[in-house]
C-alpha positions in Angstrom: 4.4 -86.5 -51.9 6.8 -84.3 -50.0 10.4 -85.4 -50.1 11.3 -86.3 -46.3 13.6 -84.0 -44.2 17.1 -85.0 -44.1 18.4 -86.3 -41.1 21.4 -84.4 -40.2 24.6 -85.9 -38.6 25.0 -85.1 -35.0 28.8 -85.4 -35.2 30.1 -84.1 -38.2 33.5 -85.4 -39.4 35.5 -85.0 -42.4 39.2 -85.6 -43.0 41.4 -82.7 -45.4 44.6 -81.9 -45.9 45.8 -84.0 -43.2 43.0 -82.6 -40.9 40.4 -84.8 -39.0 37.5 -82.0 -38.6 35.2 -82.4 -35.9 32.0 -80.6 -34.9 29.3 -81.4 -32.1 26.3 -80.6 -34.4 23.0 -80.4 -32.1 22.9 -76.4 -32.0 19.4 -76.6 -31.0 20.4 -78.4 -28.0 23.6 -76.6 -27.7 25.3 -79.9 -28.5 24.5 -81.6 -25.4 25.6 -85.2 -25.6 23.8 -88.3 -26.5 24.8 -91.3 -26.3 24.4 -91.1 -30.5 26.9 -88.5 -30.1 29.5 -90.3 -27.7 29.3 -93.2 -30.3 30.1 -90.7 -33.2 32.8 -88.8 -31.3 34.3 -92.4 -30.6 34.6 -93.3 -34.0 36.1 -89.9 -35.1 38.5 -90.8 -32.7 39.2 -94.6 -33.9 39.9 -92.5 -37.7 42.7 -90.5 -36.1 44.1 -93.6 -34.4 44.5 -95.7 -37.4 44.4 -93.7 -40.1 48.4 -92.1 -41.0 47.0 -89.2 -43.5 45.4 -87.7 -39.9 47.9 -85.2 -38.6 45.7 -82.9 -36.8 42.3 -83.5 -35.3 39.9 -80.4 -34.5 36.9 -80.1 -32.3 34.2 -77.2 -31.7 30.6 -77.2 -31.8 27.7 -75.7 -34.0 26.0 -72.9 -33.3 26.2 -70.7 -30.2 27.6 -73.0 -28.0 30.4 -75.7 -27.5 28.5 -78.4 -25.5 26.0 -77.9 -22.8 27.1 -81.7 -20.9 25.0 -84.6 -21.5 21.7 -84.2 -22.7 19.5 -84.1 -19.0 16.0 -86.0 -21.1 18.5 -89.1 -22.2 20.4 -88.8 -18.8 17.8 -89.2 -17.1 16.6 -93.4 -18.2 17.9 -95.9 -16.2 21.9 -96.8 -16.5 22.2 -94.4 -19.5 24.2 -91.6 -17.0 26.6 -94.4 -16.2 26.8 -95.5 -19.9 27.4 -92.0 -20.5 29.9 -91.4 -18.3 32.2 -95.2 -19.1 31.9 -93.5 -22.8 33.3 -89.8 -22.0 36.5 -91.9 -20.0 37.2 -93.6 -22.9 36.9 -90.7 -25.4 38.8 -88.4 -22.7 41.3 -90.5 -22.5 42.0 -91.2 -25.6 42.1 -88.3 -26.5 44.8 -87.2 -24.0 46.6 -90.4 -25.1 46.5 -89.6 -29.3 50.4 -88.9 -30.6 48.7 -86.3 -32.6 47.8 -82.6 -31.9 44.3 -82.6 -30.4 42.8 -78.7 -31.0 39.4 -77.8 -29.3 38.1 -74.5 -30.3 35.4 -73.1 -27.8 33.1 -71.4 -29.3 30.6 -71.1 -26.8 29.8 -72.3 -23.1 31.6 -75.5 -22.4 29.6 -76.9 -19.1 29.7 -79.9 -17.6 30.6 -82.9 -19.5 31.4 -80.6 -22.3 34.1 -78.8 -20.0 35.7 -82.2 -19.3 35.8 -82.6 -23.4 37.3 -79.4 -24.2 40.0 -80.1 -21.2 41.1 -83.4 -22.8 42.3 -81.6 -25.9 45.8 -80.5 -25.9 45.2 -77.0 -27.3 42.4 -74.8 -26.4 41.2 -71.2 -28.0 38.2 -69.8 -26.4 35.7 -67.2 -27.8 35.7 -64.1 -25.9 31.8 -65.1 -25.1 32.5 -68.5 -24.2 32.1 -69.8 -20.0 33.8 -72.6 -18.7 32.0 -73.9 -16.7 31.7 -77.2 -13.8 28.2 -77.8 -12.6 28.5 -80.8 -11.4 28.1 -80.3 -7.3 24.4 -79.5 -8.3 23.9 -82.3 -9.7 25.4 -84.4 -6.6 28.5 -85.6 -9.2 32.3 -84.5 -9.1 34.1 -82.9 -11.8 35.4 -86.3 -14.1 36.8 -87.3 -17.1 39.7 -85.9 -16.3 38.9 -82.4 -15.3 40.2 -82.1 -12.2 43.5 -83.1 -13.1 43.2 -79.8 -15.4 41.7 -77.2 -13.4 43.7 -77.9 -10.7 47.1 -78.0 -12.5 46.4 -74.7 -14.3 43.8 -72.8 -11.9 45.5 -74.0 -8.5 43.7 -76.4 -6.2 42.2 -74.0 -3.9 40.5 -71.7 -6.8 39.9 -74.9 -8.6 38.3 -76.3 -5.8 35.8 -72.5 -5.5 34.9 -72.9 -8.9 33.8 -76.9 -8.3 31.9 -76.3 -4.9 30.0 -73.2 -6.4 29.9 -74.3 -10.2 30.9 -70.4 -11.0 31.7 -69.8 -14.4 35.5 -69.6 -15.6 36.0 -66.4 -17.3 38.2 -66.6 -20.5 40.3 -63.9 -19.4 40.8 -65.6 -16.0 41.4 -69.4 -18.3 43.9 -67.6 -20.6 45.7 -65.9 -17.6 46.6 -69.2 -15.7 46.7 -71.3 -18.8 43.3 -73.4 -19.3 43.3 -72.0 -22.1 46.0 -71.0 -24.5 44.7 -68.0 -26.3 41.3 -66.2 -26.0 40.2 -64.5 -29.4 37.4 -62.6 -30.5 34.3 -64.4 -31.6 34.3 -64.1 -34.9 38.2 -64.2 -34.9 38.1 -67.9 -33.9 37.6 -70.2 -36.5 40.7 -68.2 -38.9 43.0 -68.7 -35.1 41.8 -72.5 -35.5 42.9 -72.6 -38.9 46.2 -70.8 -38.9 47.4 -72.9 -35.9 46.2 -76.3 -37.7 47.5 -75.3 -41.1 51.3 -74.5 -39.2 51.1 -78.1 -37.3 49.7 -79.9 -40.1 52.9 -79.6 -41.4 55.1 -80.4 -38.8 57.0 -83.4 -38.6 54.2 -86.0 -37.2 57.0 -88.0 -35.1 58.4 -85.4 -33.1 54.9 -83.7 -32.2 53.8 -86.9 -31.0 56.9 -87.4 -29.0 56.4 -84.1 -27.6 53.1 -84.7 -26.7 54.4 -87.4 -24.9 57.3 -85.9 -23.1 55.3 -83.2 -21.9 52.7 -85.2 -20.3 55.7 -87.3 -18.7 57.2 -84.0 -17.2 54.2 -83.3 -15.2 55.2 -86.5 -12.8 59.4 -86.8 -13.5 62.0 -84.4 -11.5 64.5 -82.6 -13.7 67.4 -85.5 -14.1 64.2 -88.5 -15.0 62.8 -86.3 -17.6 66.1 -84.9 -19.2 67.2 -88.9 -19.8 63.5 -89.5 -20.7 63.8 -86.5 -23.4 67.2 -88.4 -24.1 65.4 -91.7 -24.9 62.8 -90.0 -27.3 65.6 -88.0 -28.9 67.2 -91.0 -30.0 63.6 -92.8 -31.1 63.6 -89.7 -34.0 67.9 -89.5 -34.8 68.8 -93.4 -34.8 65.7 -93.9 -37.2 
């Protein structure tokens, strides 16, 4: 009798050297998202929270692609888009929440619900081939999960707004120019980039790149004298310790 196929993991994730790895792994669905995967993706996140030997957590996806949004068959039975969506919140926010450095490489198109995953990591590096890309008028939806907030920070409201209404790709050179995303690389250049950054933060001080993280995300909202006494207070968290 023929031994049965193996069933492979549609979230891969594996912890080393201080380094929570993560990979969208349906590459013959260009990882669109099931609710399988949200529930994997949510548990790779609960690791990073609790566990103290996480320094670094790293997302991408297998195969040509990064994530092609949710996964239109599943989508499509009653409730599950909401479900879907209540689940990408969570993870986004997270996400954006997690005193650790959140990395996203994007290795391929990121559309959809998968743009509004890659945009919830702190760091981005983009394939030279990879589109960014947020189809969601056509689908009678607005850009969620976050995105918004994003796009229109780094792109500008009125050319994020273009992009939105028309669901016209974003160009890595035109993401790297206004700061989606921080560095655009070659193809096959991306996964040493992804390394070399995480193998330099890995061994960073843990405290002061999560009080970093959250200074930075407090400057968006504080004028100059709120965040210099807010920088003050988390100065103090890391010397009076």
């Amino acid at each position: 009798m023929a031994e049965p196929a193996e069933v492979q993991a549609v979230v891969t994730a594996a912890v080393a050297g201080g380094v929570l790895s993560v990979v969208l792994n349906r590459p013959d669905r260009h990882n669109a998202l099931t609710g399988e995967m949200l529930d994997a993706l949510s548990a790779a996140l609960r690791t990073a929270e609790k566990d103290d030997a996480v320094r670094v957590l790293t997302l991408t996806g297998a195969g040509v692609a990064f994530c092609a949004g949710f996964d239109a068959d599943e989508a499509r039975r009653p409730g599950r888009l909401a479900e879907f969506r209540r689940s990408l919140y969570g993870i986004a926010g997270r996400l954006n929440a997690l005193e650790k450095p959140v990395l996203c490489a994007v290795n391929g198109t990121a559309s959809g619900a998968g743009l509004c995953l890659a945009l919830a990591c702190d760091i981005r590096l983009c394939s030279a081939g990879a589109k960014l890309v947020p189809d969601f008028i056509a689908s009678g939806l607005v850009p969620d999960g976050g995105a918004t907030h994003r796009l229109a920070r780094s792109l500008g409201s009125a050319v994020a707004l273009e992009h939105a209404w028309t669901g016209k790709p974003i160009q890595p050179t035109q993401a790297e120019a206004s700061g989606l995303v921080n560095r655009v690389v070659p193809s096959d250049e991306l996964p040493k980039a992804l390394r070399e950054l995480t193998a330099r933060l890995v061994k960073a001080p843990a405290a002061a790149l999560g009080l970093t993280k959250r200074a930075m995300a407090r400057a968006l909202q504080n004028d100059f004298a709120e965040q210099s006494e807010y920088e003050s207070r988390l100065q103090a968290i890391l010397t009076d310790s």
